[in-house]
N, C-alpha and C positions, 0 to 999 in steps of 0.2 A: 504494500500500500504506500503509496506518495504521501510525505508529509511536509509540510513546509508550514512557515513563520515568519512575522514581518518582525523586525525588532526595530525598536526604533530610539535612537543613539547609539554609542559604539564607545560610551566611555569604558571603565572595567568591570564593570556588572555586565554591560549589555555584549562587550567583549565576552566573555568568560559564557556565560550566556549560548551566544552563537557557535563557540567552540564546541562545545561538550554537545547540544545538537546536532552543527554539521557531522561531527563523530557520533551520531548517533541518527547516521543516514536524515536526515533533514535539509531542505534546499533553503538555505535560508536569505533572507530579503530584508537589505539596512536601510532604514531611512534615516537622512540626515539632513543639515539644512546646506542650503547654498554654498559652493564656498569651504564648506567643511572640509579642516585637517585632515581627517578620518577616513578618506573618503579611500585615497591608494591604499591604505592598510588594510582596509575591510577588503578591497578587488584581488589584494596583495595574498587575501586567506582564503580568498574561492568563495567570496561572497556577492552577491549582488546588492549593489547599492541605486536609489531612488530618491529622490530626490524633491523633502520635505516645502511645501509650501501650499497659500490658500487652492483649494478645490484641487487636492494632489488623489489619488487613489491609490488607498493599499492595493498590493501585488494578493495578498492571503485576507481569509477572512479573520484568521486568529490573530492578533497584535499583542507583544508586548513592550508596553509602556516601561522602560528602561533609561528615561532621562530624568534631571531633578523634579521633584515633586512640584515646583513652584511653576512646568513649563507645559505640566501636563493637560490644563483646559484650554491654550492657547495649540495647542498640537492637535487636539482631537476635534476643534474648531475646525482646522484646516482638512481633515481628510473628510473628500466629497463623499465615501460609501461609508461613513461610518455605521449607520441603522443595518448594516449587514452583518459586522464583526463582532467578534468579542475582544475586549479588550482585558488583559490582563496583565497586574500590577504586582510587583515585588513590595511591594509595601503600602500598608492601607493610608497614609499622610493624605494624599491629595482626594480620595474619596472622602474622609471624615474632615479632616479642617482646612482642607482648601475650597470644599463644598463642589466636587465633583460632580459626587451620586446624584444630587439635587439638581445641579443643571442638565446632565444629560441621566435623568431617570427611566429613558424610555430605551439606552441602550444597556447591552450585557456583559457588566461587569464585572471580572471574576479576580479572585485575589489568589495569587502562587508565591508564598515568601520564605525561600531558601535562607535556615538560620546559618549563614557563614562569610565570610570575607571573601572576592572575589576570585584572588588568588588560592586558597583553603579551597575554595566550592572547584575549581578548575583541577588544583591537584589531588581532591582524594578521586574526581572524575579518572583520571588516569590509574586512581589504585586502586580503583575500585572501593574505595574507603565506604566510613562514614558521614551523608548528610542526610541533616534532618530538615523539611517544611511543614508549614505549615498552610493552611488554604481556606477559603470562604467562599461558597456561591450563593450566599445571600442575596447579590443583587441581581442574580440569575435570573433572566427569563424561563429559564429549561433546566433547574439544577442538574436536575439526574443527568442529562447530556453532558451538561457543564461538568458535571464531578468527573464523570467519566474523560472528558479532555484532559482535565488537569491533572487527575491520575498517572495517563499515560504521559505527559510531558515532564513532567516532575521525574517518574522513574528513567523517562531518555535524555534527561538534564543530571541524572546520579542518585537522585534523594533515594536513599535507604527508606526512611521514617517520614511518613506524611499524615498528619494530625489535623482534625476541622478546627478552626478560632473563630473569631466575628473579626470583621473589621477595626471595629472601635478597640476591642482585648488587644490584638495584634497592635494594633498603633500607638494604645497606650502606654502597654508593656516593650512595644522596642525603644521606645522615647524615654521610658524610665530606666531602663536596663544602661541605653547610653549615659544616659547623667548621673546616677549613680553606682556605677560599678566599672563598664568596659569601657569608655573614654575618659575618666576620671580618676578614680581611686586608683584603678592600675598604670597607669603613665606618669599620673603626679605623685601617686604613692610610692612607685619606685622611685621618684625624682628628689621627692623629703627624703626617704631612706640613702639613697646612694648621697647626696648628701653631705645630710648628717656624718656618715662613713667618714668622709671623706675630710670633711671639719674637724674629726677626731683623732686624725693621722694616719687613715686607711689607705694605702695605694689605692689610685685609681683602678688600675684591670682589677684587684681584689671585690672595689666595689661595686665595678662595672658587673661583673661574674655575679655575687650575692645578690643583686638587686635588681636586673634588667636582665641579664641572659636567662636566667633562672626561672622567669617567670613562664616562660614556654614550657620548661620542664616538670614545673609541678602543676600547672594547666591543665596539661595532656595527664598527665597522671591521675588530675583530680575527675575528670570527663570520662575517663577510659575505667578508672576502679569504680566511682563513685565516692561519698562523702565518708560512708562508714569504714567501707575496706584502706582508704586514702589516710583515715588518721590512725586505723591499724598499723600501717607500715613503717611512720615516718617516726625516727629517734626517739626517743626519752627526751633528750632536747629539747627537739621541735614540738614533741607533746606538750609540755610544761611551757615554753616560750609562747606557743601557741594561745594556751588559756590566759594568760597573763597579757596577752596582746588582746585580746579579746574582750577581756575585763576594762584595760584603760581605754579601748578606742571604742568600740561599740556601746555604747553606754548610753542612758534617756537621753542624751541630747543629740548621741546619732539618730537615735531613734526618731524622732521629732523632724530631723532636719530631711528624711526620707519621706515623711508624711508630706512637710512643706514642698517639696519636689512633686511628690504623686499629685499633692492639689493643685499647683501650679498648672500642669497636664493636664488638667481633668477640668478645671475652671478657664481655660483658654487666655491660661495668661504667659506661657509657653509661646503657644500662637501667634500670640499678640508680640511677643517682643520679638520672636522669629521674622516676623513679615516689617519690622523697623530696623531691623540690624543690616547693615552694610557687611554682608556673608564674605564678601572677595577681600574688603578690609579687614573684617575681621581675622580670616585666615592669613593675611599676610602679615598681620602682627603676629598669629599663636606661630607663624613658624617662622617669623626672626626672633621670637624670645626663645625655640625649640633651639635655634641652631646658636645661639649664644651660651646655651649650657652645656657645661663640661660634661655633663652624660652623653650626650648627642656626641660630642668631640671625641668620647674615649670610643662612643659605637661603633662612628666612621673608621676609628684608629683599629680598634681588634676584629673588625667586619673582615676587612681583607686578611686576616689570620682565617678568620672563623669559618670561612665561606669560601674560600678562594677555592678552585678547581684546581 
């Protein structure tokens, strides 16, 4: 049976995406806009590429919307068949607070969201590994059909594990996951600790090692055993340091300060500062203050040890 996809962008999601497809016999179809960087790479991988503007037509009836969340009503605007397709989203953001669902209610909106990083989602594709999704056909005209698509795309994209959520679960909970835990605590927490270290008379690679390389390693450890078998394994040490770390940092006023996040999320005050922030300025201060710190500098510096071929 012929399968094919329109994707549309070709950053690393939408990359990553069309790879693990194509390799999974699929003819796939980039849109992108005028002009676009993207364009000889995508021709470059055996893809076809189309070329996004008003009253454009998809090549497939299936789309996946694969560019920033903020670009997605202005793109679906543009494609003349859209009452034909289904559109589906790696993340429910632009359906729930950019008000998607609501402007176009009468088309078929499906949600596919692979919990993993682009690059992760591409290389366990090749090992066969583990990923996990999760998916909504809530805004399905045709659930049952709908499940049935997403089913089969999710397993010829890798996913092991594919679970139902809502829209709303899914967007709340990956919005909170980012802000308190996997864009936060783990980057700046290694960044107080190594540090600290290092304020204390620690060699650099020593704390570069304890603090930042390390975290990959008891990651994958903690994912693969689980929580229980995970603190079966690790030292007397690390048992006792553990709890003791636990006591002073997670304490009522951690507590508290997770609550204020989840409200923020939830009362649309997230939203709201999201759609006033200067994104492009913003990120080109977090990564000139990234590349001003000595963690960053020792990374660069033991990366070509650590990595090098």
């Amino acid at each position: 049976m012929h399968k094919s996809l329109t994707i549309i962008g070709f950053g690393n999601q939408a990359k990553t995406w069309a790879l693990n497809l194509r390799d999974s016999g699929y003819e796939i179809f980039i849109g992108l806009r005028p002009n676009s960087n993207s364009k000889a790479l995508a021709e470059d991988l055996g893809l076809n590429v189309f070329e996004l503007s008003p009253g454009c037509y998809s090549p497939t009836a299936d789309i996946a919307m694969l560019t920033p969340d903020s670009t997605h009503i202005e793109i679906v605007e543009q494609i003349q068949n859209k009452k034909g397709c289904n559109f589906i989203f790696a993340h429910g953001h632009s359906l729930y607070f950019e008000g998607l669902s609501k402007k176009f209610s009468e088309l078929n909106l499906l949600l596919l969201a692979p919990k993993a990083i682009a690059s992760e989602m591409r290389l366990q594709y090749e090992l066969n590994g583990p990923i996990g999704a999760v998916y909504s056909v809530e805004l399905s005209k045709f659930e049952e059909e709908s499940l049935l698509k997403l089913r089969g795309l999710a397993k010829d994209l890798g996913v092991k594990s594919f679970h139902e959520t809502t829209i709303e679960m899914e967007t709340k909970a990956d919005l909170f996951s980012e802000q308190t835990l996997l864009c936060s605590i783990l980057p700046y927490g290694a960044l107080h600790s190594f540090n600290k270290l290092v304020e204390k008379g620690v060699n650099e690679e020593t704390a570069y090692f304890e603090c930042w390389h390390e975290v990959k390693l008891i990651a994958d450890a903690m994912v693969k055993m689980g929580p229980a078998k995970f603190f079966d394994l690790i030292s007397p040490n690390a048992l006792v340091g553990s709890e003791l770390g636990r006591q002073a940092i997670f304490d009522q006023d951690f507590s508290d300060k997770l609550e204020k996040i989840y409200e923020d999320i939830n009362n649309w005050n997230f939203q709201n500062k999201l759609s006033q922030t200067d994104v492009a300025g913003l990120k080109d201060s977090v990564s000139q203050m990234w590349k001003s710190e000595k963690l960053n500098q020792v990374h660069e510096r033991m990366s070509e040890e650590l990595y090098k071929k």
